[in-house]
N, CA, C and O atoms as a printed pandas DataFrame, in Angstrom:
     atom_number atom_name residue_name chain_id  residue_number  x_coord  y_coord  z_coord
0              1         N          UNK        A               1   45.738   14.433   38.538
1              2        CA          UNK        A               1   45.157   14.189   37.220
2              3         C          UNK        A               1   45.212   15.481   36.413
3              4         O          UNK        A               1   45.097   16.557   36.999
4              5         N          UNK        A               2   45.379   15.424   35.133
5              6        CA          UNK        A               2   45.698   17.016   34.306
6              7         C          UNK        A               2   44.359   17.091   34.018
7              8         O          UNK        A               2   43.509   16.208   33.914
8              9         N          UNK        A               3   44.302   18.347   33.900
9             10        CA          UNK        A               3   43.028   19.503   33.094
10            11         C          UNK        A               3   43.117   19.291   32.196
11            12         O          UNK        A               3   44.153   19.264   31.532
12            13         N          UNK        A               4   41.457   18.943   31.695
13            14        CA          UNK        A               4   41.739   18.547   30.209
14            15         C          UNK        A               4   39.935   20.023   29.848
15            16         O          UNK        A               4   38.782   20.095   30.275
16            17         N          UNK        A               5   40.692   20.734   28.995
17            18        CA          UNK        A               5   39.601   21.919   27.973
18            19         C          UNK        A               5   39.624   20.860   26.837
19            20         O          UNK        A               5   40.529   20.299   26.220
20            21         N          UNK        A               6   37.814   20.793   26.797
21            22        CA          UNK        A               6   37.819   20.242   26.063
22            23         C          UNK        A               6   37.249   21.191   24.276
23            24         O          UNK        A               6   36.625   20.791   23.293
24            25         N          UNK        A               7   37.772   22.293   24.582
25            26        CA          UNK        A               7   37.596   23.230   23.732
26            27         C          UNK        A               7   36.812   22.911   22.184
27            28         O          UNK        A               7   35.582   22.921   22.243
28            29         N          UNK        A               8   37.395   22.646   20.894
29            30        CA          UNK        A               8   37.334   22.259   20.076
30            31         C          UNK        A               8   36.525   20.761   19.879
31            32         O          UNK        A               8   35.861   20.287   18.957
32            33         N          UNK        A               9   36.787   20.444   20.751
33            34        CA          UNK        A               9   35.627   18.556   20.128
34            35         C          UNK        A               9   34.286   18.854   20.808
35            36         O          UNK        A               9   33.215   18.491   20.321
36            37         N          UNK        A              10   34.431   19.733   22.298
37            38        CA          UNK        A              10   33.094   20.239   22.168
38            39         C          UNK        A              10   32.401   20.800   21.544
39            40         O          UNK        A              10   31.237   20.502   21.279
40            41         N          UNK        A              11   33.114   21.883   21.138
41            42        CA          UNK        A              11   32.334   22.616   19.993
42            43         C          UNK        A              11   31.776   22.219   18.649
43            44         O          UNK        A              11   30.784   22.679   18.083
44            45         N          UNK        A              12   32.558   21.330   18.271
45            46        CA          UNK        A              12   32.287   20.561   16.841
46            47         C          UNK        A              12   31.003   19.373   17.436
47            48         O          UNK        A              12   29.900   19.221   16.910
48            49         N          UNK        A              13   31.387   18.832   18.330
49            50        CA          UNK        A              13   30.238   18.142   18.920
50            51         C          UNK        A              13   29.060   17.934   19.421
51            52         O          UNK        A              13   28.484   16.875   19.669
52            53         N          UNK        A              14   28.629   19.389   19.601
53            54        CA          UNK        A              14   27.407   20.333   20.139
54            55         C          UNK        A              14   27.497   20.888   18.245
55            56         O          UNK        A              14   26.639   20.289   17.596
56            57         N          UNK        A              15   27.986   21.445   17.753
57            58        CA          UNK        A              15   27.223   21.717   16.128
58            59         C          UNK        A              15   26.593   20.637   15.271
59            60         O          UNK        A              15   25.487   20.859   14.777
60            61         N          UNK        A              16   27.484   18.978   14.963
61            62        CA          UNK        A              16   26.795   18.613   14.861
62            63         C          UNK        A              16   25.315   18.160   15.478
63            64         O          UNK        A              16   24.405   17.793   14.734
64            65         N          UNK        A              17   25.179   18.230   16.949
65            66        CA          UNK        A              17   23.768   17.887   17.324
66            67         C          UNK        A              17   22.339   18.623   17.120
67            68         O          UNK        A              17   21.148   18.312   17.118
68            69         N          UNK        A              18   23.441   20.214   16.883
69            70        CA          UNK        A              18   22.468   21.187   16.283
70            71         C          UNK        A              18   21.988   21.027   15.075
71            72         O          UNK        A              18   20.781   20.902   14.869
72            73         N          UNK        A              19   23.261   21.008   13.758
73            74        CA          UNK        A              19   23.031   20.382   12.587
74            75         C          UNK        A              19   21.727   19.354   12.321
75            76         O          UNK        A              19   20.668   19.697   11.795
76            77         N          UNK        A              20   22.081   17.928   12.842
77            78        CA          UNK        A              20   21.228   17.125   12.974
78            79         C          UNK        A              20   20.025   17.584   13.798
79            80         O          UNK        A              20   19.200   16.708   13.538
80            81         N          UNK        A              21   19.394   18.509   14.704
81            82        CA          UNK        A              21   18.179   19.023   15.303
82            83         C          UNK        A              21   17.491   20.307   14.380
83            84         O          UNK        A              21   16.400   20.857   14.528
84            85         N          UNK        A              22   18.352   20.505   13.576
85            86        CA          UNK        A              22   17.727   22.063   12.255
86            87         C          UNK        A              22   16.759   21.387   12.104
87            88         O          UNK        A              22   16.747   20.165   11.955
88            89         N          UNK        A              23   15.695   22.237   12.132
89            90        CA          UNK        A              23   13.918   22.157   11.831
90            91         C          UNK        A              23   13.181   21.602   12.710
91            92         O          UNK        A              23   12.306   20.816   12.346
92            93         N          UNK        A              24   13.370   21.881   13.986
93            94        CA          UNK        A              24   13.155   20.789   15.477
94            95         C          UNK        A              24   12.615   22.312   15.694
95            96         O          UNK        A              24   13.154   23.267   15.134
96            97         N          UNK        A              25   11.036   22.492   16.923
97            98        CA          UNK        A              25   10.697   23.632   17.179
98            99         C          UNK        A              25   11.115   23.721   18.292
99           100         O          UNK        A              25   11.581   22.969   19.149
100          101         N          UNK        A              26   10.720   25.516   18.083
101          102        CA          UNK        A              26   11.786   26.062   18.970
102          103         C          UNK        A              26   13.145   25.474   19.910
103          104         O          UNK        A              26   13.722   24.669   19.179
104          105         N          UNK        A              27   13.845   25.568   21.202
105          106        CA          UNK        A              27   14.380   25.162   21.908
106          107         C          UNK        A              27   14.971   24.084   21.456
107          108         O          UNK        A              27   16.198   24.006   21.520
108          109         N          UNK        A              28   14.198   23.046   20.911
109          110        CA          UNK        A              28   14.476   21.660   20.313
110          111         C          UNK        A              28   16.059   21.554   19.504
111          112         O          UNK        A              28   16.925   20.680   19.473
112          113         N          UNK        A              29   15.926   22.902   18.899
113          114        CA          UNK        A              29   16.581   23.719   17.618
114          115         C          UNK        A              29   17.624   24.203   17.587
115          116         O          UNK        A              29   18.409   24.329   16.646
116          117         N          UNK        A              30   17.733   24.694   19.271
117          118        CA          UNK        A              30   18.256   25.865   19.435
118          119         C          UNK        A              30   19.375   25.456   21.050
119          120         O          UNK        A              30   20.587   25.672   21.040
120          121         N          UNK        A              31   18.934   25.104   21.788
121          122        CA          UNK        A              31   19.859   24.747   22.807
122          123         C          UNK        A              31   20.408   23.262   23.058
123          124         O          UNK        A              31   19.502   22.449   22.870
124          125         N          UNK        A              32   21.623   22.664   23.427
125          126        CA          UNK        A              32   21.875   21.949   23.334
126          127         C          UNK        A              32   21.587   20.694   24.083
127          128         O          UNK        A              32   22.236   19.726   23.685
128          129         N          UNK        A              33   20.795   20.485   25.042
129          130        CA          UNK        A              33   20.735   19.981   26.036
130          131         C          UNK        A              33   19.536   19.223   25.327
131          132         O          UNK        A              33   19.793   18.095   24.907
132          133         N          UNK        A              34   18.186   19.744   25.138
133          134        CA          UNK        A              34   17.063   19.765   24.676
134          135         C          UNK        A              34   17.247   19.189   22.908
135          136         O          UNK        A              34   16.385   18.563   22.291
136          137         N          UNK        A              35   18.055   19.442   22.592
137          138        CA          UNK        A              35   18.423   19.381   21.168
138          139         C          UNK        A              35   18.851   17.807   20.631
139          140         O          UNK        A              35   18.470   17.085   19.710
140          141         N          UNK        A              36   19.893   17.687   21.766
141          142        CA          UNK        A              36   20.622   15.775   22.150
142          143         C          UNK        A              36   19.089   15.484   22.579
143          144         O          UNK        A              36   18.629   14.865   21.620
144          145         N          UNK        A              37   18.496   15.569   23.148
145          146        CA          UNK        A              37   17.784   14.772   23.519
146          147         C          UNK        A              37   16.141   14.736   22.440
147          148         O          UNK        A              37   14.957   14.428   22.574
148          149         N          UNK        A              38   16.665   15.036   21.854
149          150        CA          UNK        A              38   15.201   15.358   20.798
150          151         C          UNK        A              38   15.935   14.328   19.648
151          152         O          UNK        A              38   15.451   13.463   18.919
152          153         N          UNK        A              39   17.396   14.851   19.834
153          154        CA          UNK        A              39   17.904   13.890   18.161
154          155         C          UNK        A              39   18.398   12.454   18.767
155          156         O          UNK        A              39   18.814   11.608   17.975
156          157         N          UNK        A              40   18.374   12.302   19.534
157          158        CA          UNK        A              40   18.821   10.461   20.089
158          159         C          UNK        A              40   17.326    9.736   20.215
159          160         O          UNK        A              40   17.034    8.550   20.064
160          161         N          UNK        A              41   16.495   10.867   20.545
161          162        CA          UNK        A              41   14.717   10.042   20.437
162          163         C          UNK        A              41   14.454    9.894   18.744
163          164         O          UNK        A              41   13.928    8.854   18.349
164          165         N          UNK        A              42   14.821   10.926   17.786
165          166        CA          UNK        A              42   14.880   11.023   16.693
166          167         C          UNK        A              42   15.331    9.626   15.471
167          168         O          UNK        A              42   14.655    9.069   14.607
168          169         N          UNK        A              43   16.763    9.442   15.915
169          170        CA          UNK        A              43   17.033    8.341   16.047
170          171         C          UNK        A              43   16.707    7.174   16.235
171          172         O          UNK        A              43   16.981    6.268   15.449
172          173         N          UNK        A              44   16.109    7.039   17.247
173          174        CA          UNK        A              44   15.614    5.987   17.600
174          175         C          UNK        A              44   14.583    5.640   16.924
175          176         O          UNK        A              44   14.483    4.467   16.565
176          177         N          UNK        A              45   13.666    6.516   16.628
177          178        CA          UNK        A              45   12.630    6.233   16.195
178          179         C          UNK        A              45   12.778    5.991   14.541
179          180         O          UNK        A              45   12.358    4.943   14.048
180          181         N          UNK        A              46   13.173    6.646   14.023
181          182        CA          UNK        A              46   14.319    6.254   12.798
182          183         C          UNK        A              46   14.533    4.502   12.427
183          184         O          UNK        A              46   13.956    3.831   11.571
184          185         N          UNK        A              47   15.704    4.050   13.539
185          186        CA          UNK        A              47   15.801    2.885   13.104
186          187         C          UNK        A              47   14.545    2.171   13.207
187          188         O          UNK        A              47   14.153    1.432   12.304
188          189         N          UNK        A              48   13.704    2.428   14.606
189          190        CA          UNK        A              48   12.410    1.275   14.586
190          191         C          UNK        A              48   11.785    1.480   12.858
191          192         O          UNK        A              48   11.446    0.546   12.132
192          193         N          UNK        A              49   11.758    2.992   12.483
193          194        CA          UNK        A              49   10.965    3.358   11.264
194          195         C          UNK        A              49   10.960    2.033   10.146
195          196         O          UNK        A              49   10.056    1.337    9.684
196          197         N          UNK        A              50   12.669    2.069    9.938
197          198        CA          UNK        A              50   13.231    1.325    8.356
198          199         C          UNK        A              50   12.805   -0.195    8.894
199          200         O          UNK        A              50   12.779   -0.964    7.934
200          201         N          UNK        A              51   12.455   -0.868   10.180
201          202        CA          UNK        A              51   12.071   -1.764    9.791
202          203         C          UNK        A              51   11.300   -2.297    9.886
203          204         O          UNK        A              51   11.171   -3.503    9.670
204          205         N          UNK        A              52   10.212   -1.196   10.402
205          206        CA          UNK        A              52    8.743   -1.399   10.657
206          207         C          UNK        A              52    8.381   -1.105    8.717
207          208         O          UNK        A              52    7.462   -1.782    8.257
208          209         N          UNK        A              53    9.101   -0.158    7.770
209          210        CA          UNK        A              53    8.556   -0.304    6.881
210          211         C          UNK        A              53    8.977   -1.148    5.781
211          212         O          UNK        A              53    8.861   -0.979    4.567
212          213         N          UNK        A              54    9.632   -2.352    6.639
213          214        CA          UNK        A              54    9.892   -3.863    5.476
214          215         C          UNK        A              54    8.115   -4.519    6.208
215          216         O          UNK        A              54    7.340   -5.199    5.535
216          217         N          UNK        A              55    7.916   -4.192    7.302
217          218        CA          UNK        A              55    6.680   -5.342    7.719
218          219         C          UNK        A              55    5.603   -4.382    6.869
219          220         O          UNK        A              55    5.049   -5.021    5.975
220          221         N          UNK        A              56    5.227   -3.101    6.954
221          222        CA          UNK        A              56    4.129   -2.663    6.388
222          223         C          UNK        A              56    4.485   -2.924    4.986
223          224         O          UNK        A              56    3.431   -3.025    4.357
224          225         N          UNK        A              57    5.502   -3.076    4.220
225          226        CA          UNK        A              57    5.354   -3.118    2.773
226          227         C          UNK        A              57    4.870   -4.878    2.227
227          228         O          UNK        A              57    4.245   -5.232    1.227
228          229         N          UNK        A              58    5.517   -5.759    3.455
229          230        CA          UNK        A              58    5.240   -6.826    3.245
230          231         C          UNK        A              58    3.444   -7.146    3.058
231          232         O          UNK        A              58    2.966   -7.770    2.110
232          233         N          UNK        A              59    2.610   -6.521    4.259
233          234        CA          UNK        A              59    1.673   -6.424    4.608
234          235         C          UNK        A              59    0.654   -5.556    3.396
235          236         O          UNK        A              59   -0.557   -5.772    3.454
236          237         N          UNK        A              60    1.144   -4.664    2.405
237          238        CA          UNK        A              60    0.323   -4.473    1.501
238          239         C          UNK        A              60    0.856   -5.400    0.532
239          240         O          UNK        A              60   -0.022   -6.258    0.440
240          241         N          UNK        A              61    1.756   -5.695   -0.206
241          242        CA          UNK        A              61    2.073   -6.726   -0.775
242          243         C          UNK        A              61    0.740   -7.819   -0.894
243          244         O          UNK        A              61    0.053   -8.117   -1.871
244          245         N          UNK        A              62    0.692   -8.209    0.316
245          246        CA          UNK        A              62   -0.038   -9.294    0.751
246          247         C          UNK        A              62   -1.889   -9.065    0.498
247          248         O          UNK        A              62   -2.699   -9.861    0.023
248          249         N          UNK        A              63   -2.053   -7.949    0.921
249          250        CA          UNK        A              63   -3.279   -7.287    0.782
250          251         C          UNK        A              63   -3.643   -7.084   -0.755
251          252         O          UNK        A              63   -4.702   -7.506   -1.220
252          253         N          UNK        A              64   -3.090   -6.692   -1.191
253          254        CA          UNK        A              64   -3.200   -6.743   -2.742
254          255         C          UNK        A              64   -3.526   -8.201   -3.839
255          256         O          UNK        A              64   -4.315   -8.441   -4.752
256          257         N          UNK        A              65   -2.475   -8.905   -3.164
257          258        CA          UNK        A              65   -2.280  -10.346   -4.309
258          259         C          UNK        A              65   -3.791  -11.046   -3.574
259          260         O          UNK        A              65   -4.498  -11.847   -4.186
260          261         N          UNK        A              66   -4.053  -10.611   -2.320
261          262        CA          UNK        A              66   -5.459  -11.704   -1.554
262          263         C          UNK        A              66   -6.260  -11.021   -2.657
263          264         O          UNK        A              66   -6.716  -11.691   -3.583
264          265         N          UNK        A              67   -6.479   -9.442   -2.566
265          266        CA          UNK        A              67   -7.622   -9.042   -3.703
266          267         C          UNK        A              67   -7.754   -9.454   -4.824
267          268         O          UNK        A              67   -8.854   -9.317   -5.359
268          269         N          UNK        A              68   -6.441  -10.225   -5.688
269          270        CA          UNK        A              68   -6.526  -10.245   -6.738
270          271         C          UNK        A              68   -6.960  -11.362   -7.523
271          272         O          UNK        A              68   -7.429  -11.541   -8.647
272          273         N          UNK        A              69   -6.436  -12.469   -5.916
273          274        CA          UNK        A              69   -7.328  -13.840   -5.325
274          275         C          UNK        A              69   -8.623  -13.663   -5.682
275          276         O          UNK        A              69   -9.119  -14.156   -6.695
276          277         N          UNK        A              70   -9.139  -13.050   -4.977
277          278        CA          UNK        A              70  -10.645  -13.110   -4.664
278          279         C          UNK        A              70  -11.482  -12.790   -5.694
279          280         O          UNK        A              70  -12.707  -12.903   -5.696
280          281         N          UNK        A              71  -10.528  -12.246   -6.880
281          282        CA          UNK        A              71  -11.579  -11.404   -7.605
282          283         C          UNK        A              71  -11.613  -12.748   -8.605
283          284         O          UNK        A              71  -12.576  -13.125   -9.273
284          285         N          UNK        A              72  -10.381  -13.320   -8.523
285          286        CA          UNK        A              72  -10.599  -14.483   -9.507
286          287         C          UNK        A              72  -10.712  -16.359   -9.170
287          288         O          UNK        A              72  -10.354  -17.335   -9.830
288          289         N          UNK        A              73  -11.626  -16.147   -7.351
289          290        CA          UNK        A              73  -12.061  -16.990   -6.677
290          291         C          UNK        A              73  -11.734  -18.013   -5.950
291          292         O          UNK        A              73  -12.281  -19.038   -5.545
292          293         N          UNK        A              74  -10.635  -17.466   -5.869
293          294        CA          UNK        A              74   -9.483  -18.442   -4.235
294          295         C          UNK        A              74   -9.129  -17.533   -3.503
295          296         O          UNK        A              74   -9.198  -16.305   -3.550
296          297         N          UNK        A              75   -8.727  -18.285   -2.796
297          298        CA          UNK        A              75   -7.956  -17.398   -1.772
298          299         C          UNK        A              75   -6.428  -17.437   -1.893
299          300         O          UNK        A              75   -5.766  -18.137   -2.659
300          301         N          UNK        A              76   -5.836  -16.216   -0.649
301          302        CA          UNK        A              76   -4.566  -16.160   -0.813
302          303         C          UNK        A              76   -3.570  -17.147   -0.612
303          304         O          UNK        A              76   -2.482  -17.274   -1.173
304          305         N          UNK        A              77   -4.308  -18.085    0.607
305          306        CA          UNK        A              77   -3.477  -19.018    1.357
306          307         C          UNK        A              77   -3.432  -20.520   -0.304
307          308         O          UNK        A              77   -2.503  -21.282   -0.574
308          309         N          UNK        A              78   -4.853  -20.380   -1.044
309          310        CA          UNK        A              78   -4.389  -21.615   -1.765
310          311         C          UNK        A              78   -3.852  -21.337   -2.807
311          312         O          UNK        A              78   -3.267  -22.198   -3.464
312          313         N          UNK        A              79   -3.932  -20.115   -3.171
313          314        CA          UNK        A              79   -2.653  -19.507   -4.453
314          315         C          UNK        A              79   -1.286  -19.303   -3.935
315          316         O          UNK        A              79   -0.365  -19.327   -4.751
316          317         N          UNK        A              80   -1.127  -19.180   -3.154
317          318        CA          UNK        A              80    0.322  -19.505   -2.654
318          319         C          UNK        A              80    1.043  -20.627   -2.410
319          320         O          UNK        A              80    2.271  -20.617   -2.490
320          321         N          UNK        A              81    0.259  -21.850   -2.044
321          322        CA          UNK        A              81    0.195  -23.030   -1.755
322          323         C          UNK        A              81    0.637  -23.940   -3.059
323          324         O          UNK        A              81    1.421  -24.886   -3.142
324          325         N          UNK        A              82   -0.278  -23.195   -4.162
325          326        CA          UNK        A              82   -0.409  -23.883   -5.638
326          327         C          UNK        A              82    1.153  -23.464   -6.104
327          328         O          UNK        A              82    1.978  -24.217   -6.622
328          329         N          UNK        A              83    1.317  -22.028   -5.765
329          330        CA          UNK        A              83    2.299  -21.386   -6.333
330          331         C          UNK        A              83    3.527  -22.523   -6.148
331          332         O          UNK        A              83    4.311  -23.049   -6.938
332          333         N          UNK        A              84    3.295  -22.630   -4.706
333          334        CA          UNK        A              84    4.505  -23.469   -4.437
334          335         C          UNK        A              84    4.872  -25.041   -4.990
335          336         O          UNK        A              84    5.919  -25.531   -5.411
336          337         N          UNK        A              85    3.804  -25.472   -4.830
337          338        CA          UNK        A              85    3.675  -27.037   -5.390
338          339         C          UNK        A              85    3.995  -26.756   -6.773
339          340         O          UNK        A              85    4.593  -27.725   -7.240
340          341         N          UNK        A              86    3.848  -25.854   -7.600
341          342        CA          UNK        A              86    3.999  -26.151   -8.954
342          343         C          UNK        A              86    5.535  -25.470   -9.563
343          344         O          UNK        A              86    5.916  -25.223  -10.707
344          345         N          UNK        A              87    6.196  -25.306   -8.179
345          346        CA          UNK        A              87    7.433  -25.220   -7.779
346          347         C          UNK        A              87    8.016  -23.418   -9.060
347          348         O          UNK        A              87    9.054  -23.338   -9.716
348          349         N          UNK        A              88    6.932  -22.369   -8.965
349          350        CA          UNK        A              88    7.074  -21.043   -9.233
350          351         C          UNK        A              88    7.299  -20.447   -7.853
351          352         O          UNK        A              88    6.655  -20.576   -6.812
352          353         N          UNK        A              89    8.701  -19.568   -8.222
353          354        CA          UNK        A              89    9.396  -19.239   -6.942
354          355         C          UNK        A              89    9.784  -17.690   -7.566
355          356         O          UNK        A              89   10.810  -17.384   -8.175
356          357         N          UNK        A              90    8.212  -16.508   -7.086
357          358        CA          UNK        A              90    8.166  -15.102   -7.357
358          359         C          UNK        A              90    7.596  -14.850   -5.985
359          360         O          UNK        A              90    6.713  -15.457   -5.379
360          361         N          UNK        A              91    8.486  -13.565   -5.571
361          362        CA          UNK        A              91    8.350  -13.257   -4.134
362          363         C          UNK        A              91    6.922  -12.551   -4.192
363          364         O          UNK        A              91    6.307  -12.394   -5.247
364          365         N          UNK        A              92    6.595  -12.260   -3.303
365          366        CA          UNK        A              92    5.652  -11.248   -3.114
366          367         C          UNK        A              92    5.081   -9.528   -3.722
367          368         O          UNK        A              92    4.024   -8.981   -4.034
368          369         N          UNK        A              93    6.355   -9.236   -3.641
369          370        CA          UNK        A              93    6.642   -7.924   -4.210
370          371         C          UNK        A              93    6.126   -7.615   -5.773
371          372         O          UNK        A              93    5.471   -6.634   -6.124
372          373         N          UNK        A              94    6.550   -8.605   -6.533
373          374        CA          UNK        A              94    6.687   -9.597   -7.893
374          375         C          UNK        A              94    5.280   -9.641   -7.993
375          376         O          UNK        A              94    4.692   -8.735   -8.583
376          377         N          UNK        A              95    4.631  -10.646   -7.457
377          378        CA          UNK        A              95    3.220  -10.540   -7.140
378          379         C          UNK        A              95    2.085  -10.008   -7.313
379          380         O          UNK        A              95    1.006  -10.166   -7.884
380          381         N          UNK        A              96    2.772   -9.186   -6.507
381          382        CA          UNK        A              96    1.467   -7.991   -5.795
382          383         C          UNK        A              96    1.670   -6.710   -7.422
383          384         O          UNK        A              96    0.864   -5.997   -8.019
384          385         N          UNK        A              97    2.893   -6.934   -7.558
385          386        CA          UNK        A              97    3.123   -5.563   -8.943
386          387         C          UNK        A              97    2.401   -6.621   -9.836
387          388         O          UNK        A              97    1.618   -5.967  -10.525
388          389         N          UNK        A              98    2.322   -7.560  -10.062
389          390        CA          UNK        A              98    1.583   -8.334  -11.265
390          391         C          UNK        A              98    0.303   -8.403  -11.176
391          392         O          UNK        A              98   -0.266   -8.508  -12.263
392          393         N          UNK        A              99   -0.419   -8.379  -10.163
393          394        CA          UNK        A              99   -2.121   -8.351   -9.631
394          395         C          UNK        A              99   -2.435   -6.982   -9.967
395          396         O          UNK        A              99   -3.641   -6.771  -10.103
396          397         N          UNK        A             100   -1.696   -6.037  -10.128
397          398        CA          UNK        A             100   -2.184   -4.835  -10.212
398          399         C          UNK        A             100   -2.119   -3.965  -11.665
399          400         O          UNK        A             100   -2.947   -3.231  -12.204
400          401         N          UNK        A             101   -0.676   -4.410  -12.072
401          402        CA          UNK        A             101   -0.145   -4.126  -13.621
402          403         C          UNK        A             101   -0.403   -4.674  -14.628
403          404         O          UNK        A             101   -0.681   -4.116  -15.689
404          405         N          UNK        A             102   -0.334   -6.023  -14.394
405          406        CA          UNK        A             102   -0.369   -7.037  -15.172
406          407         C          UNK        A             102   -1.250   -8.286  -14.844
407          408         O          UNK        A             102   -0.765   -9.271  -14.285
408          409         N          UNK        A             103   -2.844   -8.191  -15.291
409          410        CA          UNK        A             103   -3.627   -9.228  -15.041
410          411         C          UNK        A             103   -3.832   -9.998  -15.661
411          412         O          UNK        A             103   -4.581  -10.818  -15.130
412          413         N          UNK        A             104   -3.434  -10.322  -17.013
413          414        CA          UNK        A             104   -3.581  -11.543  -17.522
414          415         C          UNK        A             104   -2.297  -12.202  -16.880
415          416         O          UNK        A             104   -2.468  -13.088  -16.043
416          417         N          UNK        A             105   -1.188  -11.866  -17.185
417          418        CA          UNK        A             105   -0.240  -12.813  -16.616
418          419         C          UNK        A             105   -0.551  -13.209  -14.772
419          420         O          UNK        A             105    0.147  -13.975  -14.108
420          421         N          UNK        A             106   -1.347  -12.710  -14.441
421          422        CA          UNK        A             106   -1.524  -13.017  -12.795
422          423         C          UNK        A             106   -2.571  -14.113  -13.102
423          424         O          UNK        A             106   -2.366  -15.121  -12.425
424          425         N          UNK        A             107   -3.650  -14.204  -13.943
425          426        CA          UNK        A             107   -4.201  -14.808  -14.276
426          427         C          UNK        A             107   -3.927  -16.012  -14.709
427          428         O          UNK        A             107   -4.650  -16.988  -14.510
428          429         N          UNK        A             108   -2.938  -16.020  -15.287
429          430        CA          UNK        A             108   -2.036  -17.100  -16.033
430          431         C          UNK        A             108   -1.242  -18.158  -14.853
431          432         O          UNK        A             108   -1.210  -19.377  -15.022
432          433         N          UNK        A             109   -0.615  -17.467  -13.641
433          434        CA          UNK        A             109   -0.554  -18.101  -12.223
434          435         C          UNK        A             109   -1.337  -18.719  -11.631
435          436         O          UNK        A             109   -1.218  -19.868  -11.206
436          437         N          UNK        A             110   -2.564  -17.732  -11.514
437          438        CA          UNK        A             110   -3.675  -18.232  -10.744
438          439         C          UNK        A             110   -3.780  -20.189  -11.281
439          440         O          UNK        A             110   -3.429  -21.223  -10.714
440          441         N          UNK        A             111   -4.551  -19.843  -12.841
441          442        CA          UNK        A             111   -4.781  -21.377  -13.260
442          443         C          UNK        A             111   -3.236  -22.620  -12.818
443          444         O          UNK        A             111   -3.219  -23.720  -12.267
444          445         N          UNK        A             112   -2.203  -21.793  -13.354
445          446        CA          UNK        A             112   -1.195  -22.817  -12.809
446          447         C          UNK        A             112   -1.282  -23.339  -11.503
447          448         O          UNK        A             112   -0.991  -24.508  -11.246
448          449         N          UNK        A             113   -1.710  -22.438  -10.580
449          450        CA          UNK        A             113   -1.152  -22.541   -8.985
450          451         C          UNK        A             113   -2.653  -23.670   -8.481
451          452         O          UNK        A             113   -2.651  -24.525   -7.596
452          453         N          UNK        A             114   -3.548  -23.364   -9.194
453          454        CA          UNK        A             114   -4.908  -24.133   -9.601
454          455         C          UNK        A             114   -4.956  -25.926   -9.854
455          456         O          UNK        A             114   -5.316  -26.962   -9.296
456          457         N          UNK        A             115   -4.308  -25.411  -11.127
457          458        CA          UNK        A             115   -4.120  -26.854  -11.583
458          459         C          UNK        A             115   -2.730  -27.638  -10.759
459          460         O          UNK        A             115   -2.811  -28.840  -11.010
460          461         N          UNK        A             116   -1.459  -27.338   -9.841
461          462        CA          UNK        A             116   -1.040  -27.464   -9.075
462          463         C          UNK        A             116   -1.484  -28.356   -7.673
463          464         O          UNK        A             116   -1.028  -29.301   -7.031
464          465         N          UNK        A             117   -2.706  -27.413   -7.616
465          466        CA          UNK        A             117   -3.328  -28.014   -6.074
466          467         C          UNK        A             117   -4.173  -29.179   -6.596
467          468         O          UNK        A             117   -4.238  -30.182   -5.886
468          469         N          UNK        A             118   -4.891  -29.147   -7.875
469          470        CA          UNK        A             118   -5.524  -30.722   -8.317
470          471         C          UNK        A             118   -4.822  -31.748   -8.995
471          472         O          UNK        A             118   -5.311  -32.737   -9.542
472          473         N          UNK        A             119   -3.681  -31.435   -8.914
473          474        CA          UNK        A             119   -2.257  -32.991   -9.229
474          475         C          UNK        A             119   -1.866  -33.119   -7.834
475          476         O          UNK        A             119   -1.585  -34.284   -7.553
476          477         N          UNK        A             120   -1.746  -32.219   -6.776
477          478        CA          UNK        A             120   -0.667  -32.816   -5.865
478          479         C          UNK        A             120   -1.749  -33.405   -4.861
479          480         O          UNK        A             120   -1.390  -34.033   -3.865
C-alpha cells in the first residue's frame, strides 16, 4: 500500500477547526484535539439551537395573543376557534404583533371571532 503525507489537507484542516474554535477558552482555542471536540459539541448544539428557537418563538407568540384574550374576556382556545369558523386565516406571529401594536384592530378580531362562535 503507498505512503500517503497527508501534508497540506491536514494543515488546512486543523486551521479551519481552529478558525471555527477562536474565542473558545484556553486549550479549547488553542490545540487541536480539544478544539474538534469543543466545535462538533458546538455544532451540535447550534443546530438543536435554530430549532428549539421556532418552538420558543411559537410559545411567546402564543403567550401574548392569550394576554390579549384575557384582557378583553375569552380565552385563547375560543379566539382561535372563532378565528377559524369565521374563516380569518392570520398566523400567529401576525397576531401576537397585533395584540401588542395594534389594539383596536385586535379588538376588531376579537368581536368577529365572537360573533363567529354565536352563528356556528
Amino acid at each position: 500500500m503507498p505512503r500517503v503525507k497527508r501534508g497540506t489537507k491536514r494543515r488546512a484542516s486543523r486551521k479551519k477547526t481552529l478558525a471555527l474554535a477562536k474565542g473558545f477558552f484556553l486549550t479549547k482555542s488553542k490545540l487541536h484535539r480539544s478544539a474538534q471536540e469543543a466545535v462538533e459539541r458546538s455544532l451540535r448544539h447550534g443546530y438543536v439551537g435554530r430549532k428549539r428557537k421556532k418552538r420558543d418563538f411559537r410559545a411567546l407568540w402564543i403567550v401574548r395573543i392569550g394576554a390579549a384574550c384575557r384582557a378583553a374576556g375569552t380565552s385563547y382556545s375560543k379566539f382561535m376557534s372563532g378565528l377559524k369558523k369565521a374563516g380569518i386565516d392570520l398566523n400567529r406571529k401576525m397576531l401576537a404583533d397585533m395584540a401588542v401594536n395594534d389594539s383596536a384592530a385586535f379588538a376588531k378580531l376579537i368581536e368577529q371571532a365572537q360573533a363567529a362562535l354565536k352563528t356556528a
